[in-house]
PDB file of N, CA, C and O in Angstrom:
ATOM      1  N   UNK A   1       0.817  -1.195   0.000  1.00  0.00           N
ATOM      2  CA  UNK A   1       0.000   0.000   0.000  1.00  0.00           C
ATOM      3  C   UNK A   1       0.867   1.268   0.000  1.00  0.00           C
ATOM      4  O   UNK A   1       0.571   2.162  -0.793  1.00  0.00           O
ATOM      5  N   UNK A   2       2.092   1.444   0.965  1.00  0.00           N
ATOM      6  CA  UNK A   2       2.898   2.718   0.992  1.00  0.00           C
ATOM      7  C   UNK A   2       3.481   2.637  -0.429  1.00  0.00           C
ATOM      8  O   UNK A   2       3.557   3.762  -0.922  1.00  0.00           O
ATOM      9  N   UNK A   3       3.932   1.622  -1.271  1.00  0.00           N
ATOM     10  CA  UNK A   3       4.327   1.726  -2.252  1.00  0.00           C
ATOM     11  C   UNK A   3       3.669   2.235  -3.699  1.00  0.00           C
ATOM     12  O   UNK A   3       4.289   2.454  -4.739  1.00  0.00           O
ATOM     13  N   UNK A   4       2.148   2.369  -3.451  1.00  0.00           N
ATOM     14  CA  UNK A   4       1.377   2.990  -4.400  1.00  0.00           C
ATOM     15  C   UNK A   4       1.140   4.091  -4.071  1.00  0.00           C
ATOM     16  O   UNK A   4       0.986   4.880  -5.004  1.00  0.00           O
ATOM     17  N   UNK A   5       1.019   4.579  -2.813  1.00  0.00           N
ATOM     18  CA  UNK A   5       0.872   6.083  -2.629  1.00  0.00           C
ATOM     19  C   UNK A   5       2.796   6.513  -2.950  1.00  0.00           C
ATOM     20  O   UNK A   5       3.186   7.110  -3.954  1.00  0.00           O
ATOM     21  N   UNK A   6       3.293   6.243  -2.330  1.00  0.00           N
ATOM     22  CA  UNK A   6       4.758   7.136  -2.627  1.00  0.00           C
ATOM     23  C   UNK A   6       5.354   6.753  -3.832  1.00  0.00           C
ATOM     24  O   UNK A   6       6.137   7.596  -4.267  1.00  0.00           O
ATOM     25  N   UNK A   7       5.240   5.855  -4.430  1.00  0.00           N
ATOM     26  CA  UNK A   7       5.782   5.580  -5.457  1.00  0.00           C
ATOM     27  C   UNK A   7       5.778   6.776  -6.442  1.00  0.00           C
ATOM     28  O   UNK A   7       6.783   7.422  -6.738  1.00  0.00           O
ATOM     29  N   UNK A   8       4.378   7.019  -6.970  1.00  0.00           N
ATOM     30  CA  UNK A   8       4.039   7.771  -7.905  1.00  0.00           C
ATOM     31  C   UNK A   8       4.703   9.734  -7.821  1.00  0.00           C
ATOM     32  O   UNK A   8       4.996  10.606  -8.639  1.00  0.00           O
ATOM     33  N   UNK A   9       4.650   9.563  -6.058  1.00  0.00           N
ATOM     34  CA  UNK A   9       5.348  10.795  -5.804  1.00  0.00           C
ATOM     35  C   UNK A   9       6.874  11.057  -6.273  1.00  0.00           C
ATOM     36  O   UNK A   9       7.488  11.929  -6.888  1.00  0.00           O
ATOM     37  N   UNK A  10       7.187   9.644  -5.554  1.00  0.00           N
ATOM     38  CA  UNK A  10       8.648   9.617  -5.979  1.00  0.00           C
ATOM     39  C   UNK A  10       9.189   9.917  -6.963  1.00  0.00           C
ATOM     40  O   UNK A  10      10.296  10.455  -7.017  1.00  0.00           O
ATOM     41  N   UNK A  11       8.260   9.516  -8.202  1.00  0.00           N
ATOM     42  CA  UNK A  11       8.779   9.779  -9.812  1.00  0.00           C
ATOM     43  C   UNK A  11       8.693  10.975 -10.338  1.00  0.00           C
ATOM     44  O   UNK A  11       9.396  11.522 -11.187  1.00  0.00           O
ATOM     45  N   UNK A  12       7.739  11.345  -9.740  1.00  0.00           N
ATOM     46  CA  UNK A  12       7.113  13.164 -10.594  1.00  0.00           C
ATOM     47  C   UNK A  12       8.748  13.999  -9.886  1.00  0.00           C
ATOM     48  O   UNK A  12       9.607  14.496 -10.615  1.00  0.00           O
ATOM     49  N   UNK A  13       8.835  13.948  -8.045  1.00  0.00           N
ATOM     50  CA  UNK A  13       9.990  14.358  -8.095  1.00  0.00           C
ATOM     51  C   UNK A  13      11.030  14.198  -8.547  1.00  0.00           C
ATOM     52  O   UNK A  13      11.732  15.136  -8.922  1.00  0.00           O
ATOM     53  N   UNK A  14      11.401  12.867  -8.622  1.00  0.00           N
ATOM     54  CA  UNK A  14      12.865  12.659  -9.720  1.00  0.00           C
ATOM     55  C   UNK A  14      12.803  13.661 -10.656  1.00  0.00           C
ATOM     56  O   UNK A  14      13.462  14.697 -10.747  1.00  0.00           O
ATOM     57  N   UNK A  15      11.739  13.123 -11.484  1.00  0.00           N
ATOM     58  CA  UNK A  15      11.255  13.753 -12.948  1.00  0.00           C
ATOM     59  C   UNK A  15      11.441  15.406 -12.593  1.00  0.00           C
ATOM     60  O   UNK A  15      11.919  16.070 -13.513  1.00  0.00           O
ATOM     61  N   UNK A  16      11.239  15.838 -11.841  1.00  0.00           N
ATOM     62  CA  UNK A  16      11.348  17.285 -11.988  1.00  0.00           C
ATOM     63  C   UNK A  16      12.348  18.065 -11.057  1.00  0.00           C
ATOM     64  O   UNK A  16      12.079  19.170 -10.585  1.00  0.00           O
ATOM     65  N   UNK A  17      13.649  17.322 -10.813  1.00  0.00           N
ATOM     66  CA  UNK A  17      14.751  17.368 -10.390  1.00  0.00           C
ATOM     67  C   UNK A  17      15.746  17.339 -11.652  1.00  0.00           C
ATOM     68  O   UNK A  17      16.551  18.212 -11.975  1.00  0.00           O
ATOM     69  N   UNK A  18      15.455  15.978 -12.353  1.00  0.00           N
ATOM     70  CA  UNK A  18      16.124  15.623 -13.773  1.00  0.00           C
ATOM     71  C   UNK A  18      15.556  16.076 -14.864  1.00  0.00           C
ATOM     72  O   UNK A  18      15.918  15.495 -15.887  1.00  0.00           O
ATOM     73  N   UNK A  19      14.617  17.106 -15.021  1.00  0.00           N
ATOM     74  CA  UNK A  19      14.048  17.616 -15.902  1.00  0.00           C
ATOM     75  C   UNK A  19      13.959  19.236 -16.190  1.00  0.00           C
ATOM     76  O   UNK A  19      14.027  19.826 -17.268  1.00  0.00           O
ATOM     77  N   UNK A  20      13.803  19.694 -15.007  1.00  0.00           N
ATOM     78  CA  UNK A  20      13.733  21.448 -14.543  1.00  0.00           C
ATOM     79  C   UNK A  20      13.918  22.364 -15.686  1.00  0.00           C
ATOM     80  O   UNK A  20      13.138  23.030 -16.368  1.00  0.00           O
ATOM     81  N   UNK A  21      15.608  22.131 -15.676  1.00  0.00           N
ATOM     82  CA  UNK A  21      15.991  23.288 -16.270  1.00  0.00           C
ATOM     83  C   UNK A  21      15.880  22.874 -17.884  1.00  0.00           C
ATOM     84  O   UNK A  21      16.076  23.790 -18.682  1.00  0.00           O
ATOM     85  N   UNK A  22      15.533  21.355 -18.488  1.00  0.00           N
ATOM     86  CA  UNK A  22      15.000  22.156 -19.575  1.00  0.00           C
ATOM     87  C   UNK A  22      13.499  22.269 -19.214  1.00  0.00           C
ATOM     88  O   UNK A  22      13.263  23.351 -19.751  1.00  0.00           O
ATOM     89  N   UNK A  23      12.792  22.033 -18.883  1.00  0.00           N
ATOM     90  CA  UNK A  23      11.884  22.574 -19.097  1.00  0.00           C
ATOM     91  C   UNK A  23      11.664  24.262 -19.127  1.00  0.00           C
ATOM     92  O   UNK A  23      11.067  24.972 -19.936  1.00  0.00           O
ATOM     93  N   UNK A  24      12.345  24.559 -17.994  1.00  0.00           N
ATOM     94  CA  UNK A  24      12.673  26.340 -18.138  1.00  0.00           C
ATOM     95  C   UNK A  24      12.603  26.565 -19.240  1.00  0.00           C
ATOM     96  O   UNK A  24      11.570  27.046 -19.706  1.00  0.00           O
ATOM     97  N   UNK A  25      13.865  26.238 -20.136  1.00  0.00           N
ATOM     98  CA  UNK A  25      14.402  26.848 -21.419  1.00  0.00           C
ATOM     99  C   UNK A  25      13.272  26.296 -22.151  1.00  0.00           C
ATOM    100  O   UNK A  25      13.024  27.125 -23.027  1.00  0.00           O
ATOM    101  N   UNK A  26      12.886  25.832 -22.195  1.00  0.00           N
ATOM    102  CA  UNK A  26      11.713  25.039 -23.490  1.00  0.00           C
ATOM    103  C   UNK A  26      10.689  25.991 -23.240  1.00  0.00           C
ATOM    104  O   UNK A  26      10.511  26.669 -24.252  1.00  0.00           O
ATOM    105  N   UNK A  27       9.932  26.322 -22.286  1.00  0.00           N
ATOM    106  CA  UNK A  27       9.295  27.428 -21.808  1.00  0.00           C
ATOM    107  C   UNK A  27       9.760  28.594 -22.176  1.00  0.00           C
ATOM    108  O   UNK A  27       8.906  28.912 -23.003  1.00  0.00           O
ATOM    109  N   UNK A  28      10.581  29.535 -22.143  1.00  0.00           N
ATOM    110  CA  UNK A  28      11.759  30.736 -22.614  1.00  0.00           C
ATOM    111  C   UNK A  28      11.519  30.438 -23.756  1.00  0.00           C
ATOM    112  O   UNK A  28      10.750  31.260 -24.253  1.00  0.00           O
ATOM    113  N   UNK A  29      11.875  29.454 -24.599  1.00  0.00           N
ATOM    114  CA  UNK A  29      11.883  29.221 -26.451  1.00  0.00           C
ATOM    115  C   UNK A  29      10.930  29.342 -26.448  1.00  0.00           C
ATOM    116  O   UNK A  29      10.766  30.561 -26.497  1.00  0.00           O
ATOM    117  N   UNK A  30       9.521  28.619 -26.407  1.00  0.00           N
ATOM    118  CA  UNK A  30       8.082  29.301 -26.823  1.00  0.00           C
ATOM    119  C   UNK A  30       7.589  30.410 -26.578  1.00  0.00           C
ATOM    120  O   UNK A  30       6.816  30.821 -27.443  1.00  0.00           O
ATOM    121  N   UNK A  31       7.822  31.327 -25.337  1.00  0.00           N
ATOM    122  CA  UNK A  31       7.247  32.162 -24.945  1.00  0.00           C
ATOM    123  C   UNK A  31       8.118  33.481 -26.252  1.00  0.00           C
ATOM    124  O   UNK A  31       7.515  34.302 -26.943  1.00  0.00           O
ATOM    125  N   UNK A  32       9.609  33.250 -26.199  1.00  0.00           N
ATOM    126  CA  UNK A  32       9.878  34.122 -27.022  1.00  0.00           C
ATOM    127  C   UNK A  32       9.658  33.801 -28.895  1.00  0.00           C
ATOM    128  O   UNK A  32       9.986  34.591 -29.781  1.00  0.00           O
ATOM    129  N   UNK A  33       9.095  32.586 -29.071  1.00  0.00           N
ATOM    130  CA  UNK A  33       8.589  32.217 -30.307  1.00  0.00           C
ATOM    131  C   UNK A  33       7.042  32.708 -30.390  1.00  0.00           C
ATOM    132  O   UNK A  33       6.512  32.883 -31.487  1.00  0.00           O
ATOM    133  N   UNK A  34       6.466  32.885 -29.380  1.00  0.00           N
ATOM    134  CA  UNK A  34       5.434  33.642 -29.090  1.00  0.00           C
ATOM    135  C   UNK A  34       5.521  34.942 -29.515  1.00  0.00           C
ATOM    136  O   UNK A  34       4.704  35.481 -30.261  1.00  0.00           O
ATOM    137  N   UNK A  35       6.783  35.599 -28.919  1.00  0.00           N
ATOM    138  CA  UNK A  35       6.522  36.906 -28.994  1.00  0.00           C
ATOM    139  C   UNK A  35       6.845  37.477 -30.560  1.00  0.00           C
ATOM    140  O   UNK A  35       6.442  38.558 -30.989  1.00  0.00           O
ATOM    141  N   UNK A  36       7.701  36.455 -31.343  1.00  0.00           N
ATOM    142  CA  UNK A  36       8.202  37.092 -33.000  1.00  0.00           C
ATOM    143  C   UNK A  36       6.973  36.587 -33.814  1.00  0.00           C
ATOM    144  O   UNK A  36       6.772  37.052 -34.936  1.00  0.00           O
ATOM    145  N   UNK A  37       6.150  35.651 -33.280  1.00  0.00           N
ATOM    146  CA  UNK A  37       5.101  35.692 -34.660  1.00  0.00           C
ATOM    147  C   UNK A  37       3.774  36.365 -34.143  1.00  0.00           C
ATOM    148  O   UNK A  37       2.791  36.549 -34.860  1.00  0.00           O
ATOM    149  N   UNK A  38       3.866  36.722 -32.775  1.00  0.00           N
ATOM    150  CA  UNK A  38       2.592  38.252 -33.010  1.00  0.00           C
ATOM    151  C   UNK A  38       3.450  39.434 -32.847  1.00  0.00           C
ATOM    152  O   UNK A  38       2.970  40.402 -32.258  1.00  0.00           O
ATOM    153  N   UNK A  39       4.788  39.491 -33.339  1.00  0.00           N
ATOM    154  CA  UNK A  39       5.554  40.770 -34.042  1.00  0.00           C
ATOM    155  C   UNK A  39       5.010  40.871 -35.527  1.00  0.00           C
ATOM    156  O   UNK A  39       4.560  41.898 -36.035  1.00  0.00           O
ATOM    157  N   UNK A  40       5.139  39.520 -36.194  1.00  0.00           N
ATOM    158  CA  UNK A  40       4.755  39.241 -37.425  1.00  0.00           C
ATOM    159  C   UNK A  40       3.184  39.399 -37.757  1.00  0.00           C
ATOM    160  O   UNK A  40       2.743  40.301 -38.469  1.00  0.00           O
ATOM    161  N   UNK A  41       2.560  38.603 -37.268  1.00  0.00           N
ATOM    162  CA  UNK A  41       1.194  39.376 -36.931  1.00  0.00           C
ATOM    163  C   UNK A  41       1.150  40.625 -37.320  1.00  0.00           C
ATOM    164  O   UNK A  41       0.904  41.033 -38.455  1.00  0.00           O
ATOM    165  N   UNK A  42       1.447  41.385 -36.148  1.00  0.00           N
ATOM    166  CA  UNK A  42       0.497  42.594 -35.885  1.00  0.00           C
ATOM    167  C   UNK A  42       1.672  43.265 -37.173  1.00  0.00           C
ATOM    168  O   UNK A  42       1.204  43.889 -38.126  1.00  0.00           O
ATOM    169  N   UNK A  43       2.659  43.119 -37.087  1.00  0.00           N
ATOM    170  CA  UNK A  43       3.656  43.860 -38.273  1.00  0.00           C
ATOM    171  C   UNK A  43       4.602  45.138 -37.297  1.00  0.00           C
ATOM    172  O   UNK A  43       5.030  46.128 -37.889  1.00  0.00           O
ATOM    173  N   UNK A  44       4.740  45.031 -36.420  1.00  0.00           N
ATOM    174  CA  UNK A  44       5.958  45.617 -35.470  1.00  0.00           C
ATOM    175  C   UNK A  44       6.865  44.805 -35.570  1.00  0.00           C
ATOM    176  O   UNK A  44       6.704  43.620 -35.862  1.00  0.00           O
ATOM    177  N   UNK A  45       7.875  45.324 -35.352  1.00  0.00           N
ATOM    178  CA  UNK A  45       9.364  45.232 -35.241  1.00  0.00           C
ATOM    179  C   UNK A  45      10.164  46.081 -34.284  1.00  0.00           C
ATOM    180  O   UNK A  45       9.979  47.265 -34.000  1.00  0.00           O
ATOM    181  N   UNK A  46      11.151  45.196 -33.810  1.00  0.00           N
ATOM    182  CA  UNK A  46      11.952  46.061 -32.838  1.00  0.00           C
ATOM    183  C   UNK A  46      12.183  47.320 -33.224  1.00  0.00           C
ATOM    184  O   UNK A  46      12.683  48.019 -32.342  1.00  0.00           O
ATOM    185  N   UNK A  47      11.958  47.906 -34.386  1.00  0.00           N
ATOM    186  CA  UNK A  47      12.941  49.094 -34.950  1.00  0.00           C
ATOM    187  C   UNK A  47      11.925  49.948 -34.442  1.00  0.00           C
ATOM    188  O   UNK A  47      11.960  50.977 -33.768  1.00  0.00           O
ATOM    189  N   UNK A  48      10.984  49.245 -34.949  1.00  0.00           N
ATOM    190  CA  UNK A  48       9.475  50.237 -34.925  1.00  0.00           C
ATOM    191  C   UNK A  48       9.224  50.582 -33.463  1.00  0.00           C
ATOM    192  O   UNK A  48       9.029  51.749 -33.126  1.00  0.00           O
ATOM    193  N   UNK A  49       9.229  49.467 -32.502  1.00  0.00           N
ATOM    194  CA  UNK A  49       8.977  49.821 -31.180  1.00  0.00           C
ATOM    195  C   UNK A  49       9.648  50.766 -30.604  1.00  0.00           C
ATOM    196  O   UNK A  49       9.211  51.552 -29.764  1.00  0.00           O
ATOM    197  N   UNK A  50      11.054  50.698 -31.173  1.00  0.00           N
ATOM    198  CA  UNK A  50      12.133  51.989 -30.554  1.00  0.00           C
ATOM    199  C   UNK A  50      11.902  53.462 -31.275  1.00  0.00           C
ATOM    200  O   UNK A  50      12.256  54.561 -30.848  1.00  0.00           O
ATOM    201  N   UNK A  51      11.424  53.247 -32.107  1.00  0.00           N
ATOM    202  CA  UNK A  51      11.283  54.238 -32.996  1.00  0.00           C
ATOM    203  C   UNK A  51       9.998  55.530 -32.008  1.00  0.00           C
ATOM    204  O   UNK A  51       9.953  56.677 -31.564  1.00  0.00           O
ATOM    205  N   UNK A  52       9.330  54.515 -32.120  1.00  0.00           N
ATOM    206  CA  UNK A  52       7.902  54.948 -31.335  1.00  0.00           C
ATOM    207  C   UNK A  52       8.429  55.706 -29.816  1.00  0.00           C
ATOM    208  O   UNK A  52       8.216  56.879 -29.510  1.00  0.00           O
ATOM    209  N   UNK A  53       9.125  54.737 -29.036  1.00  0.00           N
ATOM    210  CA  UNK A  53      10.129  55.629 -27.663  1.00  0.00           C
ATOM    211  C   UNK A  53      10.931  56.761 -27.841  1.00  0.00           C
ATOM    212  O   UNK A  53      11.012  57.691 -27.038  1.00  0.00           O
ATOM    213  N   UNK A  54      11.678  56.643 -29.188  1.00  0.00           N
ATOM    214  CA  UNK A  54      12.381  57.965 -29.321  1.00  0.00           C
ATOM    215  C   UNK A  54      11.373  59.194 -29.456  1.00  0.00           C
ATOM    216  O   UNK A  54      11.761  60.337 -29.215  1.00  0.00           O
ATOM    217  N   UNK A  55      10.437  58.995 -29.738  1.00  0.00           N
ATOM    218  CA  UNK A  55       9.678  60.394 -29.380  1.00  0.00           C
ATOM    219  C   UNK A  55       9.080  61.346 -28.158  1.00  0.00           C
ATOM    220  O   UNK A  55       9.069  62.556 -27.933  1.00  0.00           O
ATOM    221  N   UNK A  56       8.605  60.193 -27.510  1.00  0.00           N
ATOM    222  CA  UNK A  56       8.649  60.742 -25.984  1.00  0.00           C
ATOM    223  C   UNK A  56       9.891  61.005 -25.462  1.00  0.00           C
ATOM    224  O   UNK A  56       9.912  61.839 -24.556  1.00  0.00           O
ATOM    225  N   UNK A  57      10.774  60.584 -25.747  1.00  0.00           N
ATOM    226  CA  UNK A  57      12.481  61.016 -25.169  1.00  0.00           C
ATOM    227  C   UNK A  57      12.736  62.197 -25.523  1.00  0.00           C
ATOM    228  O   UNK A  57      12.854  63.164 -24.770  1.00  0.00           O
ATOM    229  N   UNK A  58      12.864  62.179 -27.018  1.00  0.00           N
ATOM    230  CA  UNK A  58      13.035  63.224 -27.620  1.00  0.00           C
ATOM    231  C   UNK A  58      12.906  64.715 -26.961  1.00  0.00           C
ATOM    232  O   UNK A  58      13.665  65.636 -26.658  1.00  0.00           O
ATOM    233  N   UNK A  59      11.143  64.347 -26.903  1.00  0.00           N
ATOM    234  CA  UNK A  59      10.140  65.666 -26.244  1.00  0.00           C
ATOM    235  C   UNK A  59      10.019  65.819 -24.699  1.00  0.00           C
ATOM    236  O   UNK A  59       9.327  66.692 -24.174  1.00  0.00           O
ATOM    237  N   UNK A  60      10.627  65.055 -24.132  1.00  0.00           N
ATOM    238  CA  UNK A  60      11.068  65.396 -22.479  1.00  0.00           C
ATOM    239  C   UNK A  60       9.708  64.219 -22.226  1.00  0.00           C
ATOM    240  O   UNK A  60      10.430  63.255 -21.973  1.00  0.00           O
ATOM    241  N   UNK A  61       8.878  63.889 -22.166  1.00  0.00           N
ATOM    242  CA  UNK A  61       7.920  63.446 -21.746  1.00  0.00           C
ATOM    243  C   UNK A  61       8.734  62.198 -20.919  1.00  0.00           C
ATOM    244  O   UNK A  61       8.263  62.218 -19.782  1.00  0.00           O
ATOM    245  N   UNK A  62       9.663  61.220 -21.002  1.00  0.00           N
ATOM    246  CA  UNK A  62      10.210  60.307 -20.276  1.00  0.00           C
ATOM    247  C   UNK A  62      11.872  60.174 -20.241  1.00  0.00           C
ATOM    248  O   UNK A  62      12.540  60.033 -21.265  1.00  0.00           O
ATOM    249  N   UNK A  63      12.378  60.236 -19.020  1.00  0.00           N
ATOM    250  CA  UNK A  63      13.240  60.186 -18.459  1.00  0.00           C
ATOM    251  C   UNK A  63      14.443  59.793 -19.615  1.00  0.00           C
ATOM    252  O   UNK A  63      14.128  60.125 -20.758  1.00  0.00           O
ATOM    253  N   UNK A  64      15.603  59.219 -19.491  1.00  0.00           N
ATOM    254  CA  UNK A  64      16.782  58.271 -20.570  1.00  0.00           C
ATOM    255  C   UNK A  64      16.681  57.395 -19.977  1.00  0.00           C
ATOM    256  O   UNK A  64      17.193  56.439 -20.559  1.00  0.00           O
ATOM    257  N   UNK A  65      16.010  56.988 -18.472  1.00  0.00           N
ATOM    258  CA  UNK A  65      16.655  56.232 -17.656  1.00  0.00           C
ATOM    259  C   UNK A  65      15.425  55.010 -17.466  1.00  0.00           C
ATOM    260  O   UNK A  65      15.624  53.942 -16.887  1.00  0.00           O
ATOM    261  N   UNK A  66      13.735  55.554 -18.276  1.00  0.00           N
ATOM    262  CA  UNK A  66      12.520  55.643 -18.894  1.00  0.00           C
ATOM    263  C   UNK A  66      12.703  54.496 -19.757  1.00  0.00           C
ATOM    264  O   UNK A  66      12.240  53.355 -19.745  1.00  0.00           O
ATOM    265  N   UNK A  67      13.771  55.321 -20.756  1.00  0.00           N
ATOM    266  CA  UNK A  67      13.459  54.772 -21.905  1.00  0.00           C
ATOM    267  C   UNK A  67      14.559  53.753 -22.356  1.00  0.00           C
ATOM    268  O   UNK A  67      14.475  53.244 -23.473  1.00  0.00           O
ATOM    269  N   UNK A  68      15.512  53.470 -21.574  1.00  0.00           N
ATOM    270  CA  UNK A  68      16.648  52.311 -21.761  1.00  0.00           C
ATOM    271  C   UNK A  68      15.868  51.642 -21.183  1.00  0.00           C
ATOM    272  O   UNK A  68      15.590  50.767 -22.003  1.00  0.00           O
ATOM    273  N   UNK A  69      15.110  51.391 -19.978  1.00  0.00           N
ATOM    274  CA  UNK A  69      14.594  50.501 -19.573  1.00  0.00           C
ATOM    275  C   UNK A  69      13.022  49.082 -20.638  1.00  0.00           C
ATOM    276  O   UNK A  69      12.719  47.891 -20.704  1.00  0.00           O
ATOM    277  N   UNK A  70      12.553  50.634 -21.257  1.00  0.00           N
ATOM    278  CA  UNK A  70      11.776  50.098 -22.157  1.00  0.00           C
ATOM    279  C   UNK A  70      12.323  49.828 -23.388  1.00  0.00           C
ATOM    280  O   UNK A  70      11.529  49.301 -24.168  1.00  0.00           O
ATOM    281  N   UNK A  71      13.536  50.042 -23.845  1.00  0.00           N
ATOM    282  CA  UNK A  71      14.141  49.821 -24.979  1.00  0.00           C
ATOM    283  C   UNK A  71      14.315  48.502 -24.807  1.00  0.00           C
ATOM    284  O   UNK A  71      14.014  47.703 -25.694  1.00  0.00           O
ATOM    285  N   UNK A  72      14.968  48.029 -23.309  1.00  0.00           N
ATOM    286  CA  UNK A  72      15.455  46.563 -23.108  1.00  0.00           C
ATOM    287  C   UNK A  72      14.373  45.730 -23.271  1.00  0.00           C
ATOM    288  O   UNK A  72      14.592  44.569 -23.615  1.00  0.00           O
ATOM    289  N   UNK A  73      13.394  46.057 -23.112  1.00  0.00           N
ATOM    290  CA  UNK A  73      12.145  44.946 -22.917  1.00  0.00           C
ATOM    291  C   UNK A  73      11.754  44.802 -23.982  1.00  0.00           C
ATOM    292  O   UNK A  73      11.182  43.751 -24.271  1.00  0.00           O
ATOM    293  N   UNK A  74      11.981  46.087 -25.172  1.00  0.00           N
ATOM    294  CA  UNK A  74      11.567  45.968 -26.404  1.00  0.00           C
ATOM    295  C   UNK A  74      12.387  44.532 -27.110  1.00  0.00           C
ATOM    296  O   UNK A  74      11.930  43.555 -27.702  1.00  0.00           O
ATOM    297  N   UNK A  75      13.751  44.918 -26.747  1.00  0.00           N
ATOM    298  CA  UNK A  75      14.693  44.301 -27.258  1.00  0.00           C
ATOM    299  C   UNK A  75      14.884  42.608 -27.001  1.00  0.00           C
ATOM    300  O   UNK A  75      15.389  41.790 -27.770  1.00  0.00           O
ATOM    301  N   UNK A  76      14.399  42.425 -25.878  1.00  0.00           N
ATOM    302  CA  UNK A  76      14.104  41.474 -25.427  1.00  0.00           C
ATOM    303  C   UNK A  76      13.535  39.955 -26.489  1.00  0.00           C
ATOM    304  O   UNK A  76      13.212  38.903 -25.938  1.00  0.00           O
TER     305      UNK A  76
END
């Protein structure tokens, strides 16, 4: 009986001791394969997104310190 209840525990933990970190990265690869085909989609591009920030910079409306931050995420 202890061997059907813990057993099954036992494995999922192995399994996700010996498994983790790719799963991370496999997660990271889709999410950012996510993010280039609704770039493609919608038809933005990094250039475009920065493009769009340099104007509020430009015109004082946000900080440098503003807009490196959102540049990175663009860039991302």
């Amino acid at each position: 009986m202890i061997v059907l209840v813990v057993f099954p525990y036992l494995g999922v933990f192995i399994y996700l001791i010996s498994q983790g970190r790719g799963m991370a990265q496999r997660n990271s690869r889709r999410a950012q394969q996510a993010r280039e085909e609704l770039r493609h989609v919608v038809g933005f591009s990094a250039a475009d997104e920065i493009e769009k920030l340099e104007r509020p910079k430009n015109s004082g409306t946000i900080s440098y310190e503003e807009y490196s931050r959102l540049r990175a995420r663009v860039v991302q």
